[in-house]
C-alpha positions in Angstrom: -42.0 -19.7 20.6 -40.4 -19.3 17.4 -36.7 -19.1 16.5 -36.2 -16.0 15.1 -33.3 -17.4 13.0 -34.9 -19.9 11.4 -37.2 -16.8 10.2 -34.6 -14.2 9.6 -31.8 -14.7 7.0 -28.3 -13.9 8.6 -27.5 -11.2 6.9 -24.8 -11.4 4.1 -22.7 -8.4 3.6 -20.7 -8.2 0.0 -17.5 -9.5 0.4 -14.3 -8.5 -2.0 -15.5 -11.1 -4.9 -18.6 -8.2 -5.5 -16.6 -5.3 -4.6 -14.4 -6.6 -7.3 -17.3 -6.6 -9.8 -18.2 -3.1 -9.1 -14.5 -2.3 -9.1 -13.7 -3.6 -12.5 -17.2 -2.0 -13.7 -15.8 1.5 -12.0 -12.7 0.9 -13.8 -14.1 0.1 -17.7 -16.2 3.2 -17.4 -13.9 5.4 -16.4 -11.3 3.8 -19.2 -14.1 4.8 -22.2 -13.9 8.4 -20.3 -10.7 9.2 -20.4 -9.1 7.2 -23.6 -6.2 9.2 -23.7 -2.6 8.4 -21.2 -2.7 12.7 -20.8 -6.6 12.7 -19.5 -4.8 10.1 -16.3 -1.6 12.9 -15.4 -2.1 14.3 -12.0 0.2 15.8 -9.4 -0.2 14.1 -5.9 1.2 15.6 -2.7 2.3 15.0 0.8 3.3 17.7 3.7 5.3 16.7 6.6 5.6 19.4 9.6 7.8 18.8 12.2 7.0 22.0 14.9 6.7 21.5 18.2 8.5 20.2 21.4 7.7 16.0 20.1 9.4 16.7 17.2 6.8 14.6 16.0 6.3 14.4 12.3 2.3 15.5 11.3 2.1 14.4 7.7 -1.2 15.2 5.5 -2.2 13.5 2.2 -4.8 15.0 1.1 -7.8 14.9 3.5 -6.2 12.3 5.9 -3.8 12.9 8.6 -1.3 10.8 10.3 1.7 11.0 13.2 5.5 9.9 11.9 8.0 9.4 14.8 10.9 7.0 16.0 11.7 5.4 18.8 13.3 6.7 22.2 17.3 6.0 20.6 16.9 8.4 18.1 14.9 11.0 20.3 11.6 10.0 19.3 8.2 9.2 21.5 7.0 6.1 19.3 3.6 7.9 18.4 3.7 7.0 14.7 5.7 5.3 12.4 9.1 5.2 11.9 9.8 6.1 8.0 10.9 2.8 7.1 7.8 1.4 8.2 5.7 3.9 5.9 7.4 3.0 3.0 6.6 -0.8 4.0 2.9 0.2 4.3 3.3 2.4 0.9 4.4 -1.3 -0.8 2.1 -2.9 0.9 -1.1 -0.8 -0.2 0.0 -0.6 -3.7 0.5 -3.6 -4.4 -2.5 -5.0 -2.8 -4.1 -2.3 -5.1 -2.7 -3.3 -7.6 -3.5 -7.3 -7.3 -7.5 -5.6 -6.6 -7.6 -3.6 -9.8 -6.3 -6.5 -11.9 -8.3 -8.8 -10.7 -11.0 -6.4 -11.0 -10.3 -6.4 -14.7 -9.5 -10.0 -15.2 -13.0 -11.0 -12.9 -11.0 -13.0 -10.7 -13.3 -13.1 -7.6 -11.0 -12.8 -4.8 -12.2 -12.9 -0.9 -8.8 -11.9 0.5 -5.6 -10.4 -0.2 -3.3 -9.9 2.0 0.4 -8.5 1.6 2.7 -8.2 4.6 6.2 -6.1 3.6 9.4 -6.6 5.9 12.6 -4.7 4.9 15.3 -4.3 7.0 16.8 -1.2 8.8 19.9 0.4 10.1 20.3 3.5 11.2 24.2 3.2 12.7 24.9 6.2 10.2 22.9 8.7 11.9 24.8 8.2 15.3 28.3 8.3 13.8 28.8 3.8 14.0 30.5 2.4 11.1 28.2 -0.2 9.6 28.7 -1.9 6.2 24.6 -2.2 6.3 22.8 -0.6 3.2 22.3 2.9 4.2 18.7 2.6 3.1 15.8 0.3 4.1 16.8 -3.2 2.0 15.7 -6.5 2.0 12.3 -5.1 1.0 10.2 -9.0 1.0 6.3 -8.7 0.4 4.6 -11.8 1.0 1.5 -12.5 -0.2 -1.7 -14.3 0.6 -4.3 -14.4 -2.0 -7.8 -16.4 -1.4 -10.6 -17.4 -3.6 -12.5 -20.4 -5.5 -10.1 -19.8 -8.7 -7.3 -22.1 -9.5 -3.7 -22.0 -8.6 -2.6 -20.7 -11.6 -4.7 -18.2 -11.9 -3.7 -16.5 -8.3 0.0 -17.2 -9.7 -1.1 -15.3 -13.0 -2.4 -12.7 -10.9 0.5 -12.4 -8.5 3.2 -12.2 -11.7 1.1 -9.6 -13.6 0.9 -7.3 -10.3 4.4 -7.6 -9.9 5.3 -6.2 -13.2 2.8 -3.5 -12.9 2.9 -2.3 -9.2 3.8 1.4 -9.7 5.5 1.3 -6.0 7.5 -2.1 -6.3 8.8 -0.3 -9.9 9.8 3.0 -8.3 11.7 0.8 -5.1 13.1 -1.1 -8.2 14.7 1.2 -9.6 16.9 4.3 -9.0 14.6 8.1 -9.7 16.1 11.6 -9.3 14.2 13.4 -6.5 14.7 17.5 -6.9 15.5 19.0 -3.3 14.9 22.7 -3.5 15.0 25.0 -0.5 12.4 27.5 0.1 
């Protein structure tokens, strides 16, 4: 009887070094597209509705659907997210992005990135206890793993160009005017 694996290849699926190829090929086409800044301005949204007896908060973007919530000491169930821990994941998906795209441009075959964002949190405010805590999420830390057959100073390269150009990390940077209107 024969093996069957010495007959049959394991099967390889792509890993992130060719997505990055095809990402970086996406991204140069679509750059001789559109050559002007104006042909990249879009408006991006996000609903939150907060209606029934949970209090739950059912946000969509776009197409997708998630739950936000908080814990049982501020009336919450725990079936989602607190807030603070969606903006962690928000800096944590851009700037992964953000690292793929540029190395998708630079052809920096990466097989992994990973970015892990802590802040910290306290919410004292909200029940009336004085607290000389930040009353915002602070201590924002993203750490980040980067793997791949490239040398150190390349991944360091990479790492320093993404921090500059993270669109998220620049808007937690700094301070922007939100309008609240009432409807």
């Amino acid at each position: 009887m024969t093996n069957t694996s010495e007959i049959t290849p394991a099967v390889q699926r792509p890993g992130l070094a060719q997505h990055l190829k095809d990402k970086g090929a996406a991204m140069r086409d679509a750059a001789r597209r559109r050559p002007a800044g104006a042909d990249w301005d879009e408006e991006v949204s996000a609903v939150c509705v907060a209606d029934d007896a949970t209090g739950v908060r059912k946000v969509r973007v776009g197409e997708w659907s998630f739950l936000g919530d908080g814990g049982p000491d501020i009336g919450g169930f725990g079936l989602g997210p607190t807030s603070p821990e969606l903006l962690c994941a928000v800096v944590s998906t851009c700037l992964t992005h953000t690292l793929l795209c540029i190395a998708a441009l630079e052809d920096v075959p990466l097989d992994r990135a990973e970015v892990q964002v802590r802040a910290r949190n306290n919410d004292a405010r909200f029940f009336g206890v004085p607290t000389d805590a930040p009353a915002v999420p602070y201590d924002l830390t993203a750490t980040v793993e980067l793997r791949g057959d490239v040398p150190a100073e390349t991944l360091a390269g990479l790492l320093a160009a993404a921090d500059a150009r993270c669109p998220m990390l620049r808007l937690v940077r700094s301070e922007h005017a939100v309008t609240l209107r009432q409807v």
